[in-house]
N, C-alpha and C positions, 0 to 999 in steps of 0.2 A: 795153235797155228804157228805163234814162231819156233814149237819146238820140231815139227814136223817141216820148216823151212829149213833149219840146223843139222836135221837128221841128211836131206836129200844134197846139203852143200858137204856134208861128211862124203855120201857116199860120191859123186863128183870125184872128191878130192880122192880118194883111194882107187878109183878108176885112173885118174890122172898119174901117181907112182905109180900103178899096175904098171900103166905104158910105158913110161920112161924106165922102169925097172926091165921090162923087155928089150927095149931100144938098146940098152947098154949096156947087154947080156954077152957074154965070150961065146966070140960063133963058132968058133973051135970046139966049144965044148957036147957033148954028145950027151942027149939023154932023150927021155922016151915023150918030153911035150912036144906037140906038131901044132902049140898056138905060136901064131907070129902074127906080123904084121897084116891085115887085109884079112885074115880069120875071119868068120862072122861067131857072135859073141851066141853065149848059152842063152835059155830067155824058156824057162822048165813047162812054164803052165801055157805059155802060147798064146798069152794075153798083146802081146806086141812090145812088153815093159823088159830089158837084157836082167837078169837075176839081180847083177850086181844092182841095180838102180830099184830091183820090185820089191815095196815095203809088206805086199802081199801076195805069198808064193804060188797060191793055187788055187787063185782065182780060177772060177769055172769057165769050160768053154765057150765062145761066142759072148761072153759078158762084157759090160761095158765096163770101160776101166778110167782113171785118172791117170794123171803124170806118176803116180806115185806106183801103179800097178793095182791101184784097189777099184772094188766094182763101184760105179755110180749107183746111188739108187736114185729111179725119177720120181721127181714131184708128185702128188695124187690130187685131187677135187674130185671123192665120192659121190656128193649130190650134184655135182656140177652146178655150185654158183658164184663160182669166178672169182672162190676162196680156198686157197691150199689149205688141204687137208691139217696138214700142219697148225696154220693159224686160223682154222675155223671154228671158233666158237658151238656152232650152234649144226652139228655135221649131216644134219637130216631135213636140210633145206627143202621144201615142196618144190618141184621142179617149177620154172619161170614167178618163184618169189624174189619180191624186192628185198635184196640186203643191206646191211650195214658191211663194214670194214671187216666185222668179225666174225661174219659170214649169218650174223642170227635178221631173220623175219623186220623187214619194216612196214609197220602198219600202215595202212592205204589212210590217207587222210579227209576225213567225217564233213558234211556238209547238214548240219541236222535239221535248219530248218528250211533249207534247199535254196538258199536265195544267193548262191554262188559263191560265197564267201566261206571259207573252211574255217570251221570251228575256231580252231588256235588262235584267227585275225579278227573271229565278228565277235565286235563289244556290243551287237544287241543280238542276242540269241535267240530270241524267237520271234524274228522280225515274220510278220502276217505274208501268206503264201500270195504270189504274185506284187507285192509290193514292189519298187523302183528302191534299191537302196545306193548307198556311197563303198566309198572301199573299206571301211569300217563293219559292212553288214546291216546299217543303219539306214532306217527308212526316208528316203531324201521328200520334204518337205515338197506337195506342188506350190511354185510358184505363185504368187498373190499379184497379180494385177493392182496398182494403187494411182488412182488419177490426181496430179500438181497443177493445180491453177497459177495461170501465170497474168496477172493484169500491167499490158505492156504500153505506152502512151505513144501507140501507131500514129496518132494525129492529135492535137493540139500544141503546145508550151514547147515539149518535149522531145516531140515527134524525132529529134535529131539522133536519140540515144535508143532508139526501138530496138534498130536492128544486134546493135552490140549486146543489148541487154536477153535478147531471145536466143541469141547463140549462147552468151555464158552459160543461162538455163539450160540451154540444151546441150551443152558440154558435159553438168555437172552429173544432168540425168543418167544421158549414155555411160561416161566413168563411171557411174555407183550402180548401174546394170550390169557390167561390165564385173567387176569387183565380187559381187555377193547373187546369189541366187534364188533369197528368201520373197524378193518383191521383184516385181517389175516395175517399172514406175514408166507413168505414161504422162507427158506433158497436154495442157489444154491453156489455147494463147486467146486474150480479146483484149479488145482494145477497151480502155479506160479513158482515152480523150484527156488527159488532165480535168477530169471534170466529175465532179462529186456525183452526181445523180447517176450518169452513164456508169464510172466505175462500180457503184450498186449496185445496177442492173445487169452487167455483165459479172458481179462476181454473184449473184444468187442464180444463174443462168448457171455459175459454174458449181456453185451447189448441187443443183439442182442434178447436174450431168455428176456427183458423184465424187467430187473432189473431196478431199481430205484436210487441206492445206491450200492456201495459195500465197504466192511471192509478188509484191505489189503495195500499196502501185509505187511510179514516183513523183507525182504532183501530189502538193499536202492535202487540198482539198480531194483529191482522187481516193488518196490514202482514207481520210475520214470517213466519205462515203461509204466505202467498202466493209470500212471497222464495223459499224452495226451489222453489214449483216454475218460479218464472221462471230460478233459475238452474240446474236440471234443460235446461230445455228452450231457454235462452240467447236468451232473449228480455228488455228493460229493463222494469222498473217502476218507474215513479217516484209518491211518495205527496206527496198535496196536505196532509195533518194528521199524523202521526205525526212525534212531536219526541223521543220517547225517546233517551237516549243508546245505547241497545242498538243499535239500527239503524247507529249509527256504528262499531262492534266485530263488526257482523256476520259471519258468514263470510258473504260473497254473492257471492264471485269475479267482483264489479265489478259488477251488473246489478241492483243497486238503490240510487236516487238518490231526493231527495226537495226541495221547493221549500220547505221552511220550517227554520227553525235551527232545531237541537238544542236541547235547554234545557240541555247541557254548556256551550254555552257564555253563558247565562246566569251559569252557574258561575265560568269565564274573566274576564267583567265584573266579576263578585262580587272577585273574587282581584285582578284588575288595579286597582280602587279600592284596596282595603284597601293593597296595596304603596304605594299614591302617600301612602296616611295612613303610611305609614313603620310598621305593623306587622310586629314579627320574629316576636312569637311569639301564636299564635293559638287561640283555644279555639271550637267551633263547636257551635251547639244548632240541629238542625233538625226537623221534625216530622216522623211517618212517613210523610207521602205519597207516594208514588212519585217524581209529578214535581220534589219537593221536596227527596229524598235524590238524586235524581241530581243535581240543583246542586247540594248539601250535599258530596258525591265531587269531582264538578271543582273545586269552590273547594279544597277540601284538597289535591287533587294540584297545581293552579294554585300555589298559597303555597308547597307542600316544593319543587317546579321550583325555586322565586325564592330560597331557600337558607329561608326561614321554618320553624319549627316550630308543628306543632298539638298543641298542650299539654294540649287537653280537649277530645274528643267523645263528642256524645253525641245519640239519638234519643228526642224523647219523643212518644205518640200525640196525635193532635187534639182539643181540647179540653181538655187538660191544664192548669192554673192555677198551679199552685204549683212554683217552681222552687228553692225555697229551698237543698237540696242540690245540686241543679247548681252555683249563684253561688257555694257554698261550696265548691267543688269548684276552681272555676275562681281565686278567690279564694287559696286553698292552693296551685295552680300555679302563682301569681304571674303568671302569661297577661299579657299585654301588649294585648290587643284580643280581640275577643269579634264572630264573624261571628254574626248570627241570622236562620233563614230561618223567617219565621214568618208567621202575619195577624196580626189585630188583636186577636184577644182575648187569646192567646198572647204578642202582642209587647208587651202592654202590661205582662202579668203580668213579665214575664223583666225591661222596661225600671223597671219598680216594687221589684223587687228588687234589681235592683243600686245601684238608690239605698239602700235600706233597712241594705244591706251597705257603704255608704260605697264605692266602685267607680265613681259617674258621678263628675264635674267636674275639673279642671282637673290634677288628682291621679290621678283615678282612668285606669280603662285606654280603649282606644278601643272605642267600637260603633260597627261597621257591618252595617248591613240590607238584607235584599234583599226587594224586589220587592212582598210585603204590606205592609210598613207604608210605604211609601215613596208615602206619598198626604196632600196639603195638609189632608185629613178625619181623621188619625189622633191632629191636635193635639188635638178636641175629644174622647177620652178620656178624656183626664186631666184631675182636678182642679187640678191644678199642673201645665202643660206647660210648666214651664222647666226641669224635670226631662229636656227632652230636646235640651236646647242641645248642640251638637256633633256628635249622632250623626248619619250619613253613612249614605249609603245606593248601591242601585244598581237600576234597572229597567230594562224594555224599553221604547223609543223609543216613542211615536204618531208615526208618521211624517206628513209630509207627502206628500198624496197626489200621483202622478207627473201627465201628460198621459196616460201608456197607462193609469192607472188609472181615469181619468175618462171616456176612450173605451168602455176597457171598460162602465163605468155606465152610459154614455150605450145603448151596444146591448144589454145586458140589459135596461132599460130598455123599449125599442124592442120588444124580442124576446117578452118577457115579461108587461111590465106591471107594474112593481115594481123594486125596488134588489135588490142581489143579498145571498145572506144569509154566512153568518160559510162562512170556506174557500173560497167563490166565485170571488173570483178567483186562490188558489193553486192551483184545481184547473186555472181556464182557463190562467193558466202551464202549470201540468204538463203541460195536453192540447198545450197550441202547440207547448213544447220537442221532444214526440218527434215529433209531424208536421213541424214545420221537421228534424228531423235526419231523417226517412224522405227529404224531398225532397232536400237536400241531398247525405246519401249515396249518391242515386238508386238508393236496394234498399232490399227488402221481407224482405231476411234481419235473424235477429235481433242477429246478431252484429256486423255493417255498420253497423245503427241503435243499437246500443250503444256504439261505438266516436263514433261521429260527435257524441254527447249533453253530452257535456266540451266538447268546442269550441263548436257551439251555446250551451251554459248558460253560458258567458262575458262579464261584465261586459252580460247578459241584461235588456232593459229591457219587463220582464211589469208586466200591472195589477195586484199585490203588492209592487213596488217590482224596482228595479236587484238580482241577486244574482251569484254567481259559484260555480260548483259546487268539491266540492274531489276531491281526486281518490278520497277512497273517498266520495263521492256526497252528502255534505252541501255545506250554504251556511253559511258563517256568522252570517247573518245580517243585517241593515242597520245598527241603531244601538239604543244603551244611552243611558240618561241616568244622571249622578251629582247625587245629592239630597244634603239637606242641612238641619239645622233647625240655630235660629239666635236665641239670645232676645235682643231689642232692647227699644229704649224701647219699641216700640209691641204689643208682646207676640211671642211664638213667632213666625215664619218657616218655612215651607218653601219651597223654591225648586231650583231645576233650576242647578247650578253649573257642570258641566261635562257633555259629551257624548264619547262613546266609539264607534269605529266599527272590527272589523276592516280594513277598507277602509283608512280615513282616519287609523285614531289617535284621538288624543285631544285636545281643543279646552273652554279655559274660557267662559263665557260670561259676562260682566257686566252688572251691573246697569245698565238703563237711565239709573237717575239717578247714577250713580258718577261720579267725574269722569274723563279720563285724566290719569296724569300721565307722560309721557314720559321715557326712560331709552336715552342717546346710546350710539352704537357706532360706535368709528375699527375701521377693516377694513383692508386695501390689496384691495378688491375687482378693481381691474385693477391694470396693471401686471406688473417680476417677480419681484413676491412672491403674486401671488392666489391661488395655489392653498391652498384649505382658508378663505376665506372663507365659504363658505355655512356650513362648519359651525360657524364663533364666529355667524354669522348663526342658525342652529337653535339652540344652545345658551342664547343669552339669549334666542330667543323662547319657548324649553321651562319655561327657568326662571320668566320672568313669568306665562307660563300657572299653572306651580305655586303662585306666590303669588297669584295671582289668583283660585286656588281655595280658599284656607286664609282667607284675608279677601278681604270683600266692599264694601269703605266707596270704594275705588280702584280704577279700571283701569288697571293696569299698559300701556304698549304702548313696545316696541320701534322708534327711530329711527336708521336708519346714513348715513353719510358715507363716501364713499372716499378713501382717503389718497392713491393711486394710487403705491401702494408708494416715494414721496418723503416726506423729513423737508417740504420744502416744503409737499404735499399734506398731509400732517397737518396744519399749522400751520393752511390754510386747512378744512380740516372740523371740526378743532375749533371753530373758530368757529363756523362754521357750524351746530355742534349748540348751543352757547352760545346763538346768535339766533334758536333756535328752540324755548328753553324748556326743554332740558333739566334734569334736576335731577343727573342724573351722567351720568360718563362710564367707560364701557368702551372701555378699547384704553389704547395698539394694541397689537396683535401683536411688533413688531419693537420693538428697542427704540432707536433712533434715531426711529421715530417717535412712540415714548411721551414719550421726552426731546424731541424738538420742539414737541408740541404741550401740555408741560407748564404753559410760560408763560401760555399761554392757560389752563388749568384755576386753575391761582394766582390771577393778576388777575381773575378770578369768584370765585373763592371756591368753585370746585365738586369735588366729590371727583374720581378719574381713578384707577381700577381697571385695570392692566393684566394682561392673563391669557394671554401668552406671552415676555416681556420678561423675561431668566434671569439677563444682566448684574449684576454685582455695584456697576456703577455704579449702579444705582437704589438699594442700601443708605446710598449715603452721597450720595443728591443734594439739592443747594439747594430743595424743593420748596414753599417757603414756609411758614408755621405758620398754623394758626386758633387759636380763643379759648384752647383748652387747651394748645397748643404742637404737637399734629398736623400732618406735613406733609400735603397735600391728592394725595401717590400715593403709593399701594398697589401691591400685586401679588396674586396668588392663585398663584402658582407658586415655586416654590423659585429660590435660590440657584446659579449656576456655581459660587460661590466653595465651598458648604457642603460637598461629600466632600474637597477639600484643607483647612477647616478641622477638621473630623470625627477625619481623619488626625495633622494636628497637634497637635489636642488629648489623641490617645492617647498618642503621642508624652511628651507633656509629663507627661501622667497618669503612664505607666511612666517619667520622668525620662530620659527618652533625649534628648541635644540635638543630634545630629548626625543630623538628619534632613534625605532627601535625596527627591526625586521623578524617576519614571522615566514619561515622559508621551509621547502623541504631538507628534510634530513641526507644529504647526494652532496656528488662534484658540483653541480651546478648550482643548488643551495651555497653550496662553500664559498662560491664565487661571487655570487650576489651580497654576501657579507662581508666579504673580502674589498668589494668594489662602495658598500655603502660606509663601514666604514671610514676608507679612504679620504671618501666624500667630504664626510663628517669631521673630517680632522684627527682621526684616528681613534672616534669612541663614539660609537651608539650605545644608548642606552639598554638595549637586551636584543638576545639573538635565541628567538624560541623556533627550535626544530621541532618539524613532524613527520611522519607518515602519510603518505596519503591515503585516505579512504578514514584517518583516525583524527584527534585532538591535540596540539603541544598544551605546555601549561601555561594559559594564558595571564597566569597570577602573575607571571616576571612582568608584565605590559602595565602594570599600576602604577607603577608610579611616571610612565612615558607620559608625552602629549601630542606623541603620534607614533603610526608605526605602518609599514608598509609587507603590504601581505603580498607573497608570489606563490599564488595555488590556481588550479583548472576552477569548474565554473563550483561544480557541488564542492568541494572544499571548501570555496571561497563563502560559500552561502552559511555552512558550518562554523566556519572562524571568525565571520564577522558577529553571528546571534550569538556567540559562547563571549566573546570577547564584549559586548554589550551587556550580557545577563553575570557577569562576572563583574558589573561594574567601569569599565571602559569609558570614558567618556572622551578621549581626545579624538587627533584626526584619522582616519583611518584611511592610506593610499594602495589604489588596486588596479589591476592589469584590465582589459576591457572587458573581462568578463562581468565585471563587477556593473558593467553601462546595460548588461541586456535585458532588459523586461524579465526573462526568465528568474533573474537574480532579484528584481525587486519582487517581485510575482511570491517570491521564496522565502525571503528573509520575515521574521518575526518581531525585529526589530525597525527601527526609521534607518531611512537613508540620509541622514542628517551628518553633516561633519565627513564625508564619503567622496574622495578623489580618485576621477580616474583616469589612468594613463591610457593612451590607447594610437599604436603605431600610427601616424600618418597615413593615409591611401595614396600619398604623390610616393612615398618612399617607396610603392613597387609599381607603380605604373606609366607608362609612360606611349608616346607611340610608337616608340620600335617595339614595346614589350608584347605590344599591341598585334606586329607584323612577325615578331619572332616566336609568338605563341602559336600564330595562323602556319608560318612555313616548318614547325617542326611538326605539329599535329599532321601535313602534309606529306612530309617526309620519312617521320617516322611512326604515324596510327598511333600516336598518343601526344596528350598534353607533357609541357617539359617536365621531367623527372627532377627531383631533389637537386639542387644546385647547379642544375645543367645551364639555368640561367645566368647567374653570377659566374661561372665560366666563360659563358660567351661572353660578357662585358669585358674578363680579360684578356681575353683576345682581341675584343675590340680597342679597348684602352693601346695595347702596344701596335695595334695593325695601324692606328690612325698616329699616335703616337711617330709611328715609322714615316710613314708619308710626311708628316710636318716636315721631318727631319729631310726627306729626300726630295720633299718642295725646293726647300732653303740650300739642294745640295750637298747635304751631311751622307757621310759612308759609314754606317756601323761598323766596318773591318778595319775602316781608320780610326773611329771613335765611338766603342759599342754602349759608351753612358749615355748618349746624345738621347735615347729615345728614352731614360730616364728623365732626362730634362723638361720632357712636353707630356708628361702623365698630369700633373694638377694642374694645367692651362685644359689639357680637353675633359678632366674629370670635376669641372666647373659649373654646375645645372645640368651636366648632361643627358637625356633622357638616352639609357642603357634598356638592355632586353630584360633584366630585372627591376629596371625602374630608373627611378631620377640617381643618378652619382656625381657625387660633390665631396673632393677628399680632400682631410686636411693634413698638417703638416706634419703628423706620425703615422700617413698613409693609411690612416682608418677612413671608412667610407663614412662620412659623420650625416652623410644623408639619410643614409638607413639606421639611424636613429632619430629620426623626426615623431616627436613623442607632440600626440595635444593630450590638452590636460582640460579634464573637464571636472564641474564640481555642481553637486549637486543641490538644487533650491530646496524653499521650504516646500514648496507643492510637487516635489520629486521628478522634477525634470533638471535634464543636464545644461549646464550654458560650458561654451569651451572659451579659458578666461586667460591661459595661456599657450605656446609652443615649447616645445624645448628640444635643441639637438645640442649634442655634444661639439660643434662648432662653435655657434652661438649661445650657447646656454639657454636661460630662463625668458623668454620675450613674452610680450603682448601682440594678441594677432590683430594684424589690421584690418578695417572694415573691407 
C-alpha cells in the first residue's frame, strides 16, 4: 500500500515539471509538438485514468477502474449468506442457513426433553413430559399448603397485646410466602383466654384442623395447658410471653420452647451480683407475687450452688410496710447481706428499717436489690437518701435495638399503620423460628420440625434481639445491668456499673469523666514459654473489672508487653510499659525475667508484682528500697524454698538435728536442698536423690533421726516401706500425700513416727476467690487457668494500692513510689482471687505458705499439733 501511494505521488510530480517545463518553453521556437496549454492529455485504453497517471495500461473497455487505472474486482457471496466469498469459510452454505462469522452452518438449538428449556441451560434433562419447570429445566416442586396455630389471648389478663401479637404472626407468614415457594403457610388464630383449660381446647381444635406448629400462648397457665397437647400429639410450641420458671421444669418431652427468658434467671443475675459483692451468707425478703418468688427461688439456689448460706427467708404479701421483725430476724442471724426483691414502697420501708436497726453503712451488712427499686426515681423517696449509699442492685437490660428489629418496625409499620405493641416482636420471632425450621427440615411432620428448632434458634438474630435456645427450650436471655447508688458531694448517684450477659459475662463500665489509669503486664506472649499467657492476660483484666466496679473516681485498664520469653525481652517491655505511664507493674511469669526486668522497676521507683516467679531468689534480692525501706518486688505466690523450710522447722521444734532430705533428682529437687540446708544451719545430715517411678539409696538415712521425703503419692508409699524394711526408725516428714487413706491403705509398714505437712485451705481461698472463679468461668467458658489467679491479685494489690494513695491525694507523676508504700498495709489478711495474702518484709507472700502439720497416733489417725508459715514460723493452733 505505501508503495503504490509513492508510485502515484512520483507520477503527480513528473506531470507537474511536464507542465512548468511547457510553461517555460521558447515560443519562438518551431517544432512539430501541437501540445500546449488546455490540450486534453492522452488516456490510450479509455479507462478515464490520462496514461501519465494509468498504472494499468489496457484495462478493458467499459471496466471498472481505480484511481490508479486498474480494474476493481467486485466482492462475491456464492451461496449468498451474507459472507464474502473471500472470508467464507464454509462456501456451500444451504440457502436461509443460520451462520457463523465464517460463513459455516449454526446448529438449531435442541430441546430434548421438550419442556422449553434448550439443552445447553437444563441441569435436569429429562425433566417428565408436561411437568411445570423453573429456568433451569427443573421441575418446580407444587407448593405445600402447611397450617401455623396461633393461640392469641383475645380476652382475659392479656387481652391488650392480641392485636399486635396477630399482626406480627401475620407479618411473618406473608414475608416467608413471599420469599420461597416450597410451602404456603396458612395462619389459624383462637383465643386462649389466658386460661389453661381453654388454651387446650382450642389448641387440640387446632390439631385437629391440621396444624403443624403452633405459636403460643402468652399467659403461663395458657402456655401449660396447651404443652400436653402439643406433646400428646408431637408437634413444637413455642410461646412469645410466658417467662415462668415452670415452663423450664416442665415435663414436655422437648416440644416446648419459648423466645423470652425465664425470670429464673433474672434470679441467676440477682445471685451472680451478690457473689461478686463477696456475700457468704445471705438473708432474702421477697413479696408474694409469683413472678417475684420465682426470682426469690433462683437466687437462693444460685448463692447455696456458690458454697453461700441463706441465713433468713422469708415471704411477705404486697403492700406490706413494716418490717421490723424481719430486720430483727436477719439481724439475730448475723446475715452478712440481705437480697431484696421488692418495689418502691416495700423497698423503701425494708431500706428504712435497716437504718433504724443500725444494719446500713460501712459496718453494717450488704443490700442488694432487684429489679424494683433499681431505678435513678427511687432516690426521690426518701427524705435522706444517703441512707442508700452502697446498696447494689440488678435488672433487666433496655437493650439496644438490633437492624432486624428496626426492619421489623419498619414493616409493621408499612403493614399496619402504627409501631407494633408489647410481645410483637417475640411473637414475629417465634413465628419465623418454626417456619425457618419447617423449611429447612424440608417436612411437615411434627417431629422433623421439632428436631430441627435448636439448631435454627442458634445465636438466632430476631427483631427481639440475638438469642440462643437451651436445650430444654429456654433462652437466657440478652443482658442484666448492675446498679448501684452512691452518695457524693453532689448528692445520691444511681448509675449503671456493670453489665452481665449469659452470653458474654460480665463487663464494668466507667464513668465517662473517670480518668484511666493504666496497670503494665510482662507476659512471654510468644516465644517458648507462651503458653498460658492469655490467662495472666484474663486474670488482670478480671481483676481491674472488679475494682472498677467497687469504685468509681478511676478507670482501671489493662496494658501488656511481650517479653518473648527472653531475660532480654523483659528488660525491653519493661520499659516499655515505664514509657507508657504505667503506674505498676505485673510480671513476669518466669523468674529470670522478673529478675531482669527488675532494674527497670527500681530506677522508676514503680512497684513490680510477680505472680509466677516460685524461686527463692526473689526472697533475698537487691530490689532496691523506697521511703520506708520496701523493696519495689513482690510476688503473690509462694516460696520453692517454704515446704523444705516448714520441714526443717519441725525438725528443730521436736529437737531433731540430724535431718536428712530424700528428693527428686531435678531443679526443683536442688532447691529444696538448697532451701533445707539453709534451714539447718548449713548441714543436713544426707541428701538421697531419685528418680521417680525408681529407689534412692536409702542406706545414706541410717544414721539420721529424721528426714523429709518430697515425692507424689506412689513414690511416697515406696520410700517410706524401703526406708523402714531397710531399718529406718527415725521421724519421717511428708507432703499430704502421705495424710490420704490411699497411702495408709498402701504402706506395709506402720504410720508410726510419720509427719505430715499439708498447705493450709485458707492459703487459696477466700471470698473473692469465690466471686473471681464464678465471673471468669462467666466470662471466659472455663475455670481460671495456671496463675491467672495470682495475676489478678496483682493487679489488685496496685489498683487498690493506687486509690489509697489518690484518697490521701498522692499523684504517682509526682511521686510514682507512693503506691509502693501501701502494698503491705492492703496485703495484711487480705482475701485476694487466689486466696488469703499477707506479705512480709522480702515481699514473699508468706501467706501461701501456711503449712499444718499433722502427726500421726498410735491408732493411725492424724491430730494437727502445729502451723507453720514462713512469717511466723512454727506455732500451735488455737482451739
Amino acid at each position: 500500500m505505501r508503495h503504490d501511494k509513492i508510485t502515484v505521488a512520483m507520477m503527480i510530480l513528473m506531470l507537474m515539471l511536464s507542465t512548468l517545463a511547457g510553461c517555460t518553453g521558447n515560443d519562438d521556437d518551431d517544432d512539430d509538438d501541437d501540445t500546449s496549454p488546455g490540450t486534453t492529455q492522452n488516456d490510450a485504453d479509455g479507462d478515464g485514468i490520462p496514461d501519465l497517471l494509468d498504472l494499468c495500461a489496457d484495462t478493458l473497455a467499459d471496466a471498472d477502474v481505480d484511481s490508479t487505472g486498474c480494474e476493481v474486482v467486485a466482492d462475491t457471496d456464492a451461496d449468498d449468506d451474507g459472507v464474502e466469498d473471500a472470508d467464507d469459510s464454509c462456501p456451500n452454505t444451504p440457502a436461509g442457513a443460520n451462520v457463523d462469522t465464517d460463513g459455516c452452518e449454526i446448529a438449531a438449538p435442541t430441546d430434548s426433553d421438550g419442556d422449553g428449556v434448550y439443552d445447553d441451560d437444563d441441569q435436569c434433562a429429562n425433566t417428565p413430559s408436561g411437568d411445570n419447570v423453573d429456568v433451569t429445566g427443573c421441575t418446580i416442586a407444587p407448593t405445600v399448603d402447611v397450617k401455623i396455630g396461633l393461640l392469641s389471648p383475645q380476652t382475659g389478663a392479656m387481652s391488650a397485646i392480641a392485636q399486635s401479637v396477630e399482626n406480627s404472626v401475620s407479618l411473618a407468614i406473608s414475608q416467608m410466602n413471599d420469599e420461597q415457594s416450597a410451602y404456603h403457610f396458612v395462619l389459624s388464630i383462637a383465643d386462649s383466654a389466658c386460661d389453661g383449660q381453654t388454651s387446650a381446647t382450642a389448641a387440640q381444635e387446632m390439631v385437629n384442623s391440621g396444624v403443624v406448629g403452633i405459636i403460643g400462648a402468652a399467659c403461663d397457665d395458657a402456655t401449660l395447658g396447651a404443652m400436653d397437647v402439643a406433646k400428646t400429639n408431637s408437634i413444637p410450641l413455642i410461646s412469645y410471653a410466658s417467662a415462668s420458671n415452670l415452663l423450664s421444669i416442665a415435663n414436655d418431652d422437648g416440644f416446648l420452647w419459648r423466645v423470652i427468658a425465664s425470670t429464673s434467671f433474672q434470679g441467676i443475675a440477682a445471685g451472680t451480683w451478690a457473689q461478686l459483692a463477696q456475700v457468704e451468707s445471705v438473708a432474702v425478703l421477697a413479696n408474694d407475687g409469683a413472678v417475684d418468688q420465682s426470682i426469690a427461688a433462683t437466687f437462693e439456689a444460685t448463692m447455696v450452688s456458690a458454697g453461700a448460706t441463706v441465713c433468713y427467708s422469708s415471704t411477705y404479701a404486697v403492700g406490706t410496710t413494716d418490717f421490723t421483725a424481719d430486720i430483727s430476724a436477719i439481724s439475730s442471724a448475723n446475715c452478712g447481706g440481705l437480697m431484696m426483691i421488692s418495689g418502691f414502697a416495700d423497698g423503701k420501708a425494708i431500706i428504712e428499717e435497716l437504718d433504724v436497726q443500725g444494719l446500713l453503712g460501712e459496718e453494717g451488712i450488704t443490700v442488694v436489690g432487684h429489679e424494683g427499686i433499681g431505678n435513678e426515681a427511687f432516690i426521690d423517696e426518701f427524705s435522706d437518701p444517703t441512707i442508700l449509699d452502697g446498696i447494689y442492685g440488678s435488672r433487666v437490660s433496655v437493650m439496644t435495638q438490633s437492624f432486624e428489629g428496626l426492619t421489623y418496625e419498619n414493616d409493621y409499620s408499612n403493614a399496619y399503620g402504627g409501631a407494633p405493641g408489647q410481645y410483637g416482636p417475640e411473637a414475629f420471632d417465634a413465628t419465623n423460628v418454626l417456619l425457618e425450621s419447617i423449611i429447612e427440615a424440608g417436612s411437615t411432620i411434627g417431629t422433623d420440625i421439632n428436631s430441627q428448632i435448636l439448631t435454627t434458634g442458634t445465636e438466632y438474630d430476631g427483631a427481639s434481639g440475638q438469642f440462643s435456645f437451651l436445650a430444654n427450650g429456654d433462652i437466657p436471655g440478652e443482658e442484666y445491668e448492675f446498679w448501684k447508688f452512691t452518695n457524693e458531694d453532689t448528692g445520691v448517684r444511681f448509675e449503671i456499673v456493670a453489665t452481665w450477659s449469659p452470653y458474654n459475662g460480665i463487663w464494668s463500665t466507667c464513668r465517662s469523666t473517670s480518668p484511666n489509669v493504666q496497670i503494665g503486664l510482662l507476659a512471654p506472649q510468644t516465644g517458648a514459654h507462651s503458653t498460658g499467657a492469655e490467662g495472666y492476660s484474663r486474670g488482670l483484666e478480671l481483676a481491674l473489672m472488679l475494682v472498677n466496679v467497687q469504685q468509681r473516681d478511676v478507670c482501671f485498664i489493662a496494658i501488656s508487653e511481650d517479653t518473648e520469653s527472653t531475660t532480654a525481652g523483659a528488660g525491653v517491655a519493661a520499659q516499655a510499659l515505664v514509657d507508657n505511664g504505667v503506674v505498676g507493674i505485673v510480671g513476669s511469669s518466669r523468674c529470670d525475667e522478673t529478675i531482669a526486668a527488675k532494674d527497670i522497676a527500681v530506677d522508676n521507683k514503680i512497684t513490680m508484682i510477680s505472680y509466677a516467679c516460685t524461686s527463692p531468689e526473689l526472697t533475698t534480692l537487691d530490689d532496691g528500697s523506697d521511703t520506708y525501706g520496701s523493696g519495689y518486688v513482690w510476688r503473690t505466690i509462694h516460696s520453692d524454698a517454704w515446704p523444705a523450710d516448714a520441714a526443717a522447722a519441725y525438725a528443730t521444734e521436736k529437737g531433731l538435728t540430724d535431718l536428712a532430705i530424700y528428693r527428686v533428682d531435678d531443679d526443683a529437687g536442688q532447691v529444696l536442698a538448697d532451701s533445707m540446708t539453709s534451714a539447718m544451719n548449713g548441714s543436713i545430715c544426707a541428701d538421697i536423690t531419685f528418680t521417680p517411678g525408681s529407689l534412692g539409696s536409702s542406706a545414706g538415712a541410717a544414721s539420721c533421726d529424721s528426714i523429709a521425703v518430697f515425692a507424689d503419692l506412689s513414690d511416697s508409699i515406696a520410700i517410706v516401706d524401703d526406708l523402714r524394711s531397710n531399718g529406718f526408725t527415725g521421724t519421717i516428714i511428708g507432703s499430704e500425700h502421705m495424710g490420704t487413706d490411699t497411702f495408709k491403705n498402701a504402706i506395709t509398714s506402720s504410720t508410726e513416727n510419720i509427719v505430715v505437712l499439708e498447705l493450709a485451705a485458707a492459703a487459696s481461698e477466700s471470698s473473692l476467690s469465690k466471686a473471681f472463679n464464678i465471673a471468669f468461668m462467666m466470662n471466659y467458658g472455663l475455670s481460671p487457668t495456671s496463675f491467672s489467679q495470682e495475676c489478678a491479685d496483682a493487679g489488685l494489690l496496685i489498683a487498690l494500692a493506687y486509690m489509697y494513695g489518690y484518697g490521701a491525694g498522692l499523684n504517682p507523676l509526682v511521686n510514682s513510689e507512693y503506691i509502693n508504700w501501701f502494698i503491705a498495709a492492703i496485703a495484711d489478711n487480705y482475701g485476694g482471687a487466689s486466696g488469703l495474702l499477707t506479705v512480709d518484709s522480702n515481699g514473699d507472700m508468706s501467706s501461701k505458705g501456711m503449712f499444718e502439720v499433722f502427726e500421726y497416733q498410735t491408732d493411725g489417725s492424724l491430730n494437727l499439733n502445729y502451723l507453720w508459715n514462713p512469717k511466723d514460723g512454727m506455732t500451735t493452733p488455737t482451739s
